[in-house]
GUVEXTOR-921195 format. One record per residue (C-alpha): residue number from 1; residue in one letter; x, y, z. Coordinates in Angstrom, 3 decimals, m for minus. Example, Ala and Ser with C-alpha at 12.3 -4.5 7.8 and 13.67 -1.06 7.14 Angstrom:
GUVEXTOR-921195
+-----+-----+----------+----------+----------+
|   n | res |     east |    north |       up |
+-----+-----+----------+----------+----------+
|   1 |   A |   12.300 |   m4.500 |    7.800 |
|   2 |   S |   13.670 |   m1.060 |    7.140 |
+-----+-----+----------+----------+----------+
end
This chain:
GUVEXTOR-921195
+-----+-----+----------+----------+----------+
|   n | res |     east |    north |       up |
+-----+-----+----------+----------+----------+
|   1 |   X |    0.000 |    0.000 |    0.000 |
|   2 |   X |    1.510 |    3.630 |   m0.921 |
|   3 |   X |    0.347 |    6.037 |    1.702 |
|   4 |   X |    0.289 |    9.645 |    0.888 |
|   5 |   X |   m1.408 |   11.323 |    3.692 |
|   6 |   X |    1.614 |   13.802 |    3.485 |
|   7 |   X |    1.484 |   14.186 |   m0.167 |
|   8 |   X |    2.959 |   17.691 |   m0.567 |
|   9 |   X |    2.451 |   19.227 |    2.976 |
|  10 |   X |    5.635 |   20.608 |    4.337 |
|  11 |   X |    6.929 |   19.439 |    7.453 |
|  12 |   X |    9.577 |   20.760 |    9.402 |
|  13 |   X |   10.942 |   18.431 |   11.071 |
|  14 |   X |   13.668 |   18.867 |   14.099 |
|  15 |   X |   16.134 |   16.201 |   15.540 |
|  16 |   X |   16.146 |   14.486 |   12.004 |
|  17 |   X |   19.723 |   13.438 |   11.843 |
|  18 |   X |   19.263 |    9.971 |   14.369 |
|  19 |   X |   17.057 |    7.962 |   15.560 |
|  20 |   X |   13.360 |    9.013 |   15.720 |
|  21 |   X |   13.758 |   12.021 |   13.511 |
|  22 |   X |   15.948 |    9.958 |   10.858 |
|  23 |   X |   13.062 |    7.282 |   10.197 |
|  24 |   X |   10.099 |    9.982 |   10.454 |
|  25 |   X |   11.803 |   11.869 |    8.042 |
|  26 |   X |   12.090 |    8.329 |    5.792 |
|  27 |   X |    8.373 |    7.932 |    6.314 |
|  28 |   X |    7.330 |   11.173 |    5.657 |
|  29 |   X |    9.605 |   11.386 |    2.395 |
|  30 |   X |    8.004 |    7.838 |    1.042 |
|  31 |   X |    4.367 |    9.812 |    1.432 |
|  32 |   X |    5.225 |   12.516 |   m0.369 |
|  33 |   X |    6.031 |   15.443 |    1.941 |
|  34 |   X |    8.291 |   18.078 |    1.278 |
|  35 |   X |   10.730 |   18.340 |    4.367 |
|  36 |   X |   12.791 |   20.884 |    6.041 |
|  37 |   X |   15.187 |   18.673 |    7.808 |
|  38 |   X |   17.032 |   20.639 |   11.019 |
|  39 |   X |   19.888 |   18.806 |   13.434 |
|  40 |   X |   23.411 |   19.950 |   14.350 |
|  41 |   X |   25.136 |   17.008 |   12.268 |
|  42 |   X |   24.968 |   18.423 |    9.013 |
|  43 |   X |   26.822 |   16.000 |    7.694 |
|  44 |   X |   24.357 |   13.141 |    8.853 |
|  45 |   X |   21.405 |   15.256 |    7.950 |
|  46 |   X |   22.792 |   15.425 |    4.743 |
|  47 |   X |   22.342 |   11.811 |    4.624 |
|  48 |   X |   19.355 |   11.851 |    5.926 |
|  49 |   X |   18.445 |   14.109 |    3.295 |
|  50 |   X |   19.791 |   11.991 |    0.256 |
|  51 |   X |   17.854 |    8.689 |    1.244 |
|  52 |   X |   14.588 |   11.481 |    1.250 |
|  53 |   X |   14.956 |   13.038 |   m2.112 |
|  54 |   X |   15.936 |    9.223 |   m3.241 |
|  55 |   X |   12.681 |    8.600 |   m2.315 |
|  56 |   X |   11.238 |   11.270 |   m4.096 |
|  57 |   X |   10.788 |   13.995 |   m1.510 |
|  58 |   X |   10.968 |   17.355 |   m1.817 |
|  59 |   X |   14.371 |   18.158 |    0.729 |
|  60 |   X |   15.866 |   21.433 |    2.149 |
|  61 |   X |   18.884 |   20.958 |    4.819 |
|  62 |   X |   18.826 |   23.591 |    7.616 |
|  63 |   X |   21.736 |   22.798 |   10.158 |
|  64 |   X |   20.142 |   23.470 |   13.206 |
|  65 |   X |   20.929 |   23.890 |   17.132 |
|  66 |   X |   17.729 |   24.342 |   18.559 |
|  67 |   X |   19.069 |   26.044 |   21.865 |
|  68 |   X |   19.954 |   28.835 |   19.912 |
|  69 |   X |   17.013 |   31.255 |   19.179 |
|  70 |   X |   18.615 |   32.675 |   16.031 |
|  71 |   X |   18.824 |   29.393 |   14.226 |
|  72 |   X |   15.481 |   28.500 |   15.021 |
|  73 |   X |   14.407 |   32.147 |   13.411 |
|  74 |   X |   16.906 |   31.176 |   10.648 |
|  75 |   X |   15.371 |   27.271 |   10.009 |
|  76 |   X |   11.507 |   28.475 |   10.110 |
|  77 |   X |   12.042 |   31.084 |    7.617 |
|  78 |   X |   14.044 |   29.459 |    5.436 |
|  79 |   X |   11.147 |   26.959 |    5.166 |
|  80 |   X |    8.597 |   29.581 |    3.928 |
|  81 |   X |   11.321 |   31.437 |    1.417 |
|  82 |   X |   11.480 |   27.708 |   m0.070 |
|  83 |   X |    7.968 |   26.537 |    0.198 |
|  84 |   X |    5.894 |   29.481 |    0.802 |
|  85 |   X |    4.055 |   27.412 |    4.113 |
|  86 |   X |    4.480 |   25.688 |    6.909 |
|  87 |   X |    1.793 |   22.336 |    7.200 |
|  88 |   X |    3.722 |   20.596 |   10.056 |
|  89 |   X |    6.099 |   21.425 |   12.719 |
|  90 |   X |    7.427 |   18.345 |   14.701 |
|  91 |   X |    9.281 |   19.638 |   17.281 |
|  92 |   X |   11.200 |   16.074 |   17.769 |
|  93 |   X |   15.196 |   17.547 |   18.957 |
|  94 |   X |   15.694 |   16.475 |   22.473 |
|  95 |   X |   18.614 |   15.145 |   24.389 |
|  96 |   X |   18.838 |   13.234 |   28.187 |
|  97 |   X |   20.910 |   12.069 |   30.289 |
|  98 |   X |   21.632 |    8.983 |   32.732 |
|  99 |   X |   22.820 |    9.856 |   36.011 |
| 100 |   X |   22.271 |    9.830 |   39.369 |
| 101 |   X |   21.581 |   13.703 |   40.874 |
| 102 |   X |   23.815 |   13.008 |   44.173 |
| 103 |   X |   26.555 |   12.278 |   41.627 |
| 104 |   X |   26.254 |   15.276 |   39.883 |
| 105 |   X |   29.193 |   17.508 |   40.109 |
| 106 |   X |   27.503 |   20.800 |   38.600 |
| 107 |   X |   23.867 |   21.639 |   36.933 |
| 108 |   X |   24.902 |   22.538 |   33.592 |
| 109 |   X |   24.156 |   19.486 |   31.617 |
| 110 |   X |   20.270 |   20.240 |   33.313 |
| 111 |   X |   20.545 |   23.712 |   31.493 |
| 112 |   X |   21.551 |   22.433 |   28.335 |
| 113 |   X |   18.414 |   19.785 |   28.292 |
| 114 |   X |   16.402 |   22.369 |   29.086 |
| 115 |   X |   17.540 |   25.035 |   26.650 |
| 116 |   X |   17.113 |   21.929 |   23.935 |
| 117 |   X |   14.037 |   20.048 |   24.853 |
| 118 |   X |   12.135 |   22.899 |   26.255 |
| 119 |   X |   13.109 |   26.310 |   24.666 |
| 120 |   X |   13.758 |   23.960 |   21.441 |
| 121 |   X |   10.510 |   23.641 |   21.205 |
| 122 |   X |    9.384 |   27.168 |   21.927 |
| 123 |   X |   11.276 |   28.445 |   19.812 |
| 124 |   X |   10.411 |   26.922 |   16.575 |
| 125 |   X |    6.781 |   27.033 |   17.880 |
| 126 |   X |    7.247 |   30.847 |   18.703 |
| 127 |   X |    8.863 |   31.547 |   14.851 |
| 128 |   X |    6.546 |   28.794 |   13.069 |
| 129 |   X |    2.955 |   30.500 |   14.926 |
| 130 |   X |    2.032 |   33.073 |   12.271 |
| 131 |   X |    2.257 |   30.280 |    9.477 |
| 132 |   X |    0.238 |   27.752 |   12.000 |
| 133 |   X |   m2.568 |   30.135 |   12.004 |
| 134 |   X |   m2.609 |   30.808 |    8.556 |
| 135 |   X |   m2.682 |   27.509 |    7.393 |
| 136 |   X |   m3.934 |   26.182 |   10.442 |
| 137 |   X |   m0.938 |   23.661 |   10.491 |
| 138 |   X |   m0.287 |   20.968 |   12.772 |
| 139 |   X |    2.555 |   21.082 |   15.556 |
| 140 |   X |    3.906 |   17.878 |   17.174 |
| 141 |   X |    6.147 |   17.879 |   20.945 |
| 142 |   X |    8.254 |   14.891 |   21.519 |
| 143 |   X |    6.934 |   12.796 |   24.909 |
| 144 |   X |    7.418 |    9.487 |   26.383 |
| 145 |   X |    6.355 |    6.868 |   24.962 |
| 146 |   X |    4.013 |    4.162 |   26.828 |
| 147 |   X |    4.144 |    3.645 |   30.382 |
| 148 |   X |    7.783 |    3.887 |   30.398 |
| 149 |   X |    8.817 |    7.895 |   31.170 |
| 150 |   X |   12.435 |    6.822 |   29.924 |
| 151 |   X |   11.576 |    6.254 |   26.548 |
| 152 |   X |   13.208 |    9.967 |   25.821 |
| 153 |   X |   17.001 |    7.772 |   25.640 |
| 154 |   X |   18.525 |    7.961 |   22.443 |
| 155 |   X |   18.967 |    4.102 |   22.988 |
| 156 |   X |   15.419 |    3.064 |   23.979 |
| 157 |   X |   13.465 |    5.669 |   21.028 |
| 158 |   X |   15.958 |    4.062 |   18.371 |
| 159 |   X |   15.237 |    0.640 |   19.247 |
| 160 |   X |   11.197 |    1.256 |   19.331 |
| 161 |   X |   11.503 |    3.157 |   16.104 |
| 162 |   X |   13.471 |    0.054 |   14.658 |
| 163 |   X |   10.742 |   m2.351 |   16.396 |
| 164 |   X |    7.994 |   m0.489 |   15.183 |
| 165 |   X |    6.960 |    0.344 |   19.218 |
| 166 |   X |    4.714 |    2.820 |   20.570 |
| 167 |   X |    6.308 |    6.261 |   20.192 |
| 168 |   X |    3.886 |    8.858 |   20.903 |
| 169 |   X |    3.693 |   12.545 |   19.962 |
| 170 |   X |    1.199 |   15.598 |   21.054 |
| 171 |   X |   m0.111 |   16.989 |   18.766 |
| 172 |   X |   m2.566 |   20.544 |   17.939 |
| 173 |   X |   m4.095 |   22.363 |   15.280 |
| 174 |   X |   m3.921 |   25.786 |   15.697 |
| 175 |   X |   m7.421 |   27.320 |   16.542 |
| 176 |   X |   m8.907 |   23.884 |   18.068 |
| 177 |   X |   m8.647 |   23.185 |   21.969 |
| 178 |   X |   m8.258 |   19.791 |   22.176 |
| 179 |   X |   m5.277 |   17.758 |   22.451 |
| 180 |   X |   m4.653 |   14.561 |   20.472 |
| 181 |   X |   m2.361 |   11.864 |   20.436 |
| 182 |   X |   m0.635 |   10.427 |   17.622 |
| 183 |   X |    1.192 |    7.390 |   17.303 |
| 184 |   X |    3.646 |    8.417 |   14.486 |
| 185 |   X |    5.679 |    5.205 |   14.003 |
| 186 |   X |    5.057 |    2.707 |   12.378 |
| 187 |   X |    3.156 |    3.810 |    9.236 |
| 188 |   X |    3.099 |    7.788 |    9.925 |
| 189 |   X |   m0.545 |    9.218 |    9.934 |
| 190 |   X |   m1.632 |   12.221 |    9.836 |
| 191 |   X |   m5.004 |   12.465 |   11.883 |
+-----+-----+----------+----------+----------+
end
């Protein structure tokens, strides 16, 4: 079966250089969407990018730190100078870490997740909102996945994205209240 529920709505798409990002980006590319795709590692985004447009998507390469306000300006509107819309933000960049807090010899790794998996978010979200109301686009926040709160590991969200296991995303249009939840791997949907 050839899915094209993204069949020319553009997505940009955060965190797409590994893991989670990497195969929603495949998806999305085998349905047709045209992609911004945003990380740090150009040179794996590039990639990334290659095995997209392979498959026939549409791809622009925006390297990306999401901490940085600037280059979250920078990625949003290079999207619209390239494709004149935004359809669908997933905000998907995030990093963790494993460690006990009594063996933590300063806070600054907590002010780097935060800067990434919070003001990440808010600032793509912040830069993408005019768009979002204009075309009344969809935006998508990283969680947990399941019952298990650890699920944001690198580790554990590449193995359920190679398993096919329950990764789950929030997701809103702009102008309705409710919240919904999406499971966006396997077999991508757009609700």
């Amino acid at each position: 079966m050839n899915d094209h529920t993204f069949q020319e709505n553009v997505v940009v798409l955060t965190g797409a250089s590994s893991g989670i990002g990497r195969e929603m980006a495949y998806q999305l590319a085998r349905q047709g969407a045209w992609l911004s795709l945003a990380a740090r590692d150009v040179q794996r985004l590039e990639q990334v990018a290659n095995t997209c447009r392979e498959a026939g998507a549409r791809t622009l390469v925006i390297e990306t730190d999401v901490a940085e306000e600037s280059q979250c300006q920078r990625l949003i509107a290079r999207t619209i100078e390239n494709y004149g819309r935004i359809d669908t933000l997933i905000n998907n960049a995030g990093i963790t870490m494993w460690a006990l807090f009594e063996e933590m010899q300063t806070l600054a790794p907590f002010e780097r997740i935060i800067q990434v998996n919070y003001f990440g978010s808010l600032f793509c979200t912040y830069y993408a909102l005019p768009y979002r109301k204009r075309e009344r686009a969809t935006v998508c926040y990283r969680q947990p996945g399941g019952q298990n709160r650890r699920a944001y590991s690198q580790r554990i969200c590449r193995q359920q994205a190679r398993s096919g296991g329950p990764i789950r995303f929030v997701a809103h249009r702009t102008g309705l209240i409710r919240r919904q939840r999406h499971a966006c791997i396997p077999g991508l949907r757009r609700h």
